[in-house]
C-alpha positions in Angstrom: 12.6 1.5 -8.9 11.1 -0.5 -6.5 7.6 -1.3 -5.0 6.2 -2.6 -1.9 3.1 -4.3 -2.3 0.9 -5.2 1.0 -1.8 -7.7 0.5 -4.3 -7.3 3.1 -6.8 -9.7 2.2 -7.0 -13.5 3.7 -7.8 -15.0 0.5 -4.5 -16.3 -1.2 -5.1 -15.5 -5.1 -8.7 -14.0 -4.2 -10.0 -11.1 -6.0 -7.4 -8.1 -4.0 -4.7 -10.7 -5.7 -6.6 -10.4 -9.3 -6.4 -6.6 -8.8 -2.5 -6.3 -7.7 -1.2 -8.5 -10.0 -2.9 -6.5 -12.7 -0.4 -3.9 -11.3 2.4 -6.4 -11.0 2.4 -6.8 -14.8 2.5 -2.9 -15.4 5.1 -2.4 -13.4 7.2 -5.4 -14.8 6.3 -3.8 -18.2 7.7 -0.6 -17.2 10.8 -1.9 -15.2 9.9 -1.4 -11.7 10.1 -4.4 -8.9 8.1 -5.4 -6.9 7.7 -7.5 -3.7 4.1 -9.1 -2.7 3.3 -9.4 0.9 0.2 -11.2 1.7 -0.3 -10.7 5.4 -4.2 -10.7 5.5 -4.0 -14.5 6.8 -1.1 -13.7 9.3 -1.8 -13.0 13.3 -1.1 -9.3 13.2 -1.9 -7.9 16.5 -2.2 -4.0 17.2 -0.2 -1.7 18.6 -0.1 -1.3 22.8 1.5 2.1 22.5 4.7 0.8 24.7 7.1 2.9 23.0 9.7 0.1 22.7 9.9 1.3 18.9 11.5 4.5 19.9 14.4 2.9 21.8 15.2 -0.1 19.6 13.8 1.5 15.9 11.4 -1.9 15.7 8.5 -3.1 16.9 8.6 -5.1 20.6 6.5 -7.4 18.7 8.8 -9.7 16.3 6.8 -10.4 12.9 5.9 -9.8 9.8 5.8 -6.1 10.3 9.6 -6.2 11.7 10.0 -7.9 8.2 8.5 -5.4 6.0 10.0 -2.8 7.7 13.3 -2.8 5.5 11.5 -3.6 3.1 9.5 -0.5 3.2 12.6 1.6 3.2 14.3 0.1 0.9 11.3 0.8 -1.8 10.2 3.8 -3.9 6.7 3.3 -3.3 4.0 1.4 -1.1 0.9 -0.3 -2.6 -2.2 -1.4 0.4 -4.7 -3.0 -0.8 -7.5 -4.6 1.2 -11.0 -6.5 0.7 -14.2 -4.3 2.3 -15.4 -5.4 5.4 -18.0 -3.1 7.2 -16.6 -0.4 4.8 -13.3 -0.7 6.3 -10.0 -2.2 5.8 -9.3 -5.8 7.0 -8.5 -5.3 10.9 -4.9 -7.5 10.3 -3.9 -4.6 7.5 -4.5 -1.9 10.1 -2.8 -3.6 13.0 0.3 -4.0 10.6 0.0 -0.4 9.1 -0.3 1.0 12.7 2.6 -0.6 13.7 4.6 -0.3 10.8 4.2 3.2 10.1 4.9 4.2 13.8 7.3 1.7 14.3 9.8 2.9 11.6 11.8 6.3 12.1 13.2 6.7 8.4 12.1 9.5 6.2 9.5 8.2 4.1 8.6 11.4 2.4 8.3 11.6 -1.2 7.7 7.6 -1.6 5.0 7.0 -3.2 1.8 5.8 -1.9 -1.2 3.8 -3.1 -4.0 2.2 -1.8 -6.4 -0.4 -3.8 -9.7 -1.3 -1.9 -11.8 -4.7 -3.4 -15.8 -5.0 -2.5 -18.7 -7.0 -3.1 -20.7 -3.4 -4.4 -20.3 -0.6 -0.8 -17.9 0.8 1.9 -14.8 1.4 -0.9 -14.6 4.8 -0.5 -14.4 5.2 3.1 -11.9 2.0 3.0 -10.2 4.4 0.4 -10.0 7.0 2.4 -9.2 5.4 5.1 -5.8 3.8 3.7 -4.8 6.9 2.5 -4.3 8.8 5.5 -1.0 6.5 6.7 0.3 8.0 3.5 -0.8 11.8 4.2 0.5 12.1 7.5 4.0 11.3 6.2 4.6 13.2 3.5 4.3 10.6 0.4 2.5 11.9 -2.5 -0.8 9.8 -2.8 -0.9 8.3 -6.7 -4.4 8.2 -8.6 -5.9 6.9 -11.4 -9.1 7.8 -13.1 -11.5 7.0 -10.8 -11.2 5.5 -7.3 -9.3 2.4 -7.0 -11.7 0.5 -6.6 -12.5 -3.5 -8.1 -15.9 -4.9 -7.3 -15.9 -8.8 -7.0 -17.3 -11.2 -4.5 -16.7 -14.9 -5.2 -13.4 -15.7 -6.5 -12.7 -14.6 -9.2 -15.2 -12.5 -10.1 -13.1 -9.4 -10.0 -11.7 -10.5 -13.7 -15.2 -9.4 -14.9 -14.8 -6.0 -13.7 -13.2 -4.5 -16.6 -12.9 -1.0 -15.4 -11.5 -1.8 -12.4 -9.2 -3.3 -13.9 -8.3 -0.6 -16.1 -8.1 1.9 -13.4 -5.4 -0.1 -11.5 -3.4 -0.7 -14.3 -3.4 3.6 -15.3 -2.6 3.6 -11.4 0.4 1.7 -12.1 1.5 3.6 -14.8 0.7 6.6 -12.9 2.7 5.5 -10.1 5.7 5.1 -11.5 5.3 8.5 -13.6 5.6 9.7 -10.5 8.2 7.6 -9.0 10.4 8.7 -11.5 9.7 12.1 -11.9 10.6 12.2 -8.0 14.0 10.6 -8.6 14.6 13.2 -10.6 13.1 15.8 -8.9 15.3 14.8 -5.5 18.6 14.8 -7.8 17.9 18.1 -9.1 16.5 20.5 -6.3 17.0 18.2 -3.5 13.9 17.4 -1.1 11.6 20.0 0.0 12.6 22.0 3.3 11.4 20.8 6.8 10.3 22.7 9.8 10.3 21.1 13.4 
């Protein structure tokens, strides 16, 4: 099993890096990979809507997206996590999840999605939200926790004193790859579930 983890925040081994590498250890515990891309401090820029993508099945744009992209196929499930700004995600994270999620033509139903949002105190939810819906709109089963996943901290550092935070991304992790698994199986035993144009 592998996972995909984007790292949207700026901040190398800020507080969103606290929080995923609380995940990193669960997974390592439970024998999943994973693969760490911070692109929160790369020039990401948006999508034009050229359509390039559909003739050449990659971005016109040649970057870090183009770079995840196999990446992103390759993996049983997709981690985004962002800091809150104006209860939203960072604007670079968007740019690349527009781009990459458009941009790539492979089935990416039944990998599994999850999104971890980091904030001073407000705007998670919708930020939550928000990063959820590249996962809805393609078919990969969204993976929860106990509450939100959500981990308040504003200086650096300061997300290691938010215990249940903490705890909820790490029962996300196991969670995740609960469910990573059980697909597996699932897809050896009935197959995946029926399209329609």
């Amino acid at each position: 099993m592998k996972v995909l983890i984007i790292n949207g925040s700026p901040r190398v081994g800020g507080n969103t890096s606290i929080a995923l590498d609380e995940m990193v250890k669960v997974f390592k515990a439970q024998g999943v990979e994973t693969d760490v891309v911070q692109i929160g401090n790369k020039g990401v820029r948006g999508c034009i809507a050229c359509g390039s993508c559909m003739k050449n099945n990659k971005c016109v744009f040649d970057d870090v997206v183009n770079e995840i992209a196999p990446k992103f196929e390759a993996a049983d499930g997709l981690i985004v996590a962002s800091p809150v700004y104006y209860a939203s995600a960072n604007a670079t994270l968007i740019a690349c999840l527009d781009r990459l999620f458009y941009s790539t033509h492979f089935d990416k139903t039944m990998k599994v999605g999850a999104s971890v949002v980091v904030a001073r105190r407000g705007g998670c939810s919708a930020t939550f939200d928000e990063l959820n819906k590249y996962f809805t709109i393609c078919g990969m089963p969204v993976a929860s926790s106990q509450y939100w996943n959500s981990v308040h901290g504003r200086e650096k550092g300061e997300a290691e004193k938010d215990l249940e935070g903490l705890q909820t991304v790490r029962v996300l992790a196991r969670n995740m790859t609960f469910l990573m698994k059980s697909i597996e199986l699932g897809k050896e035993k009935f197959g995946l579930p029926e399209t329609e144009e």
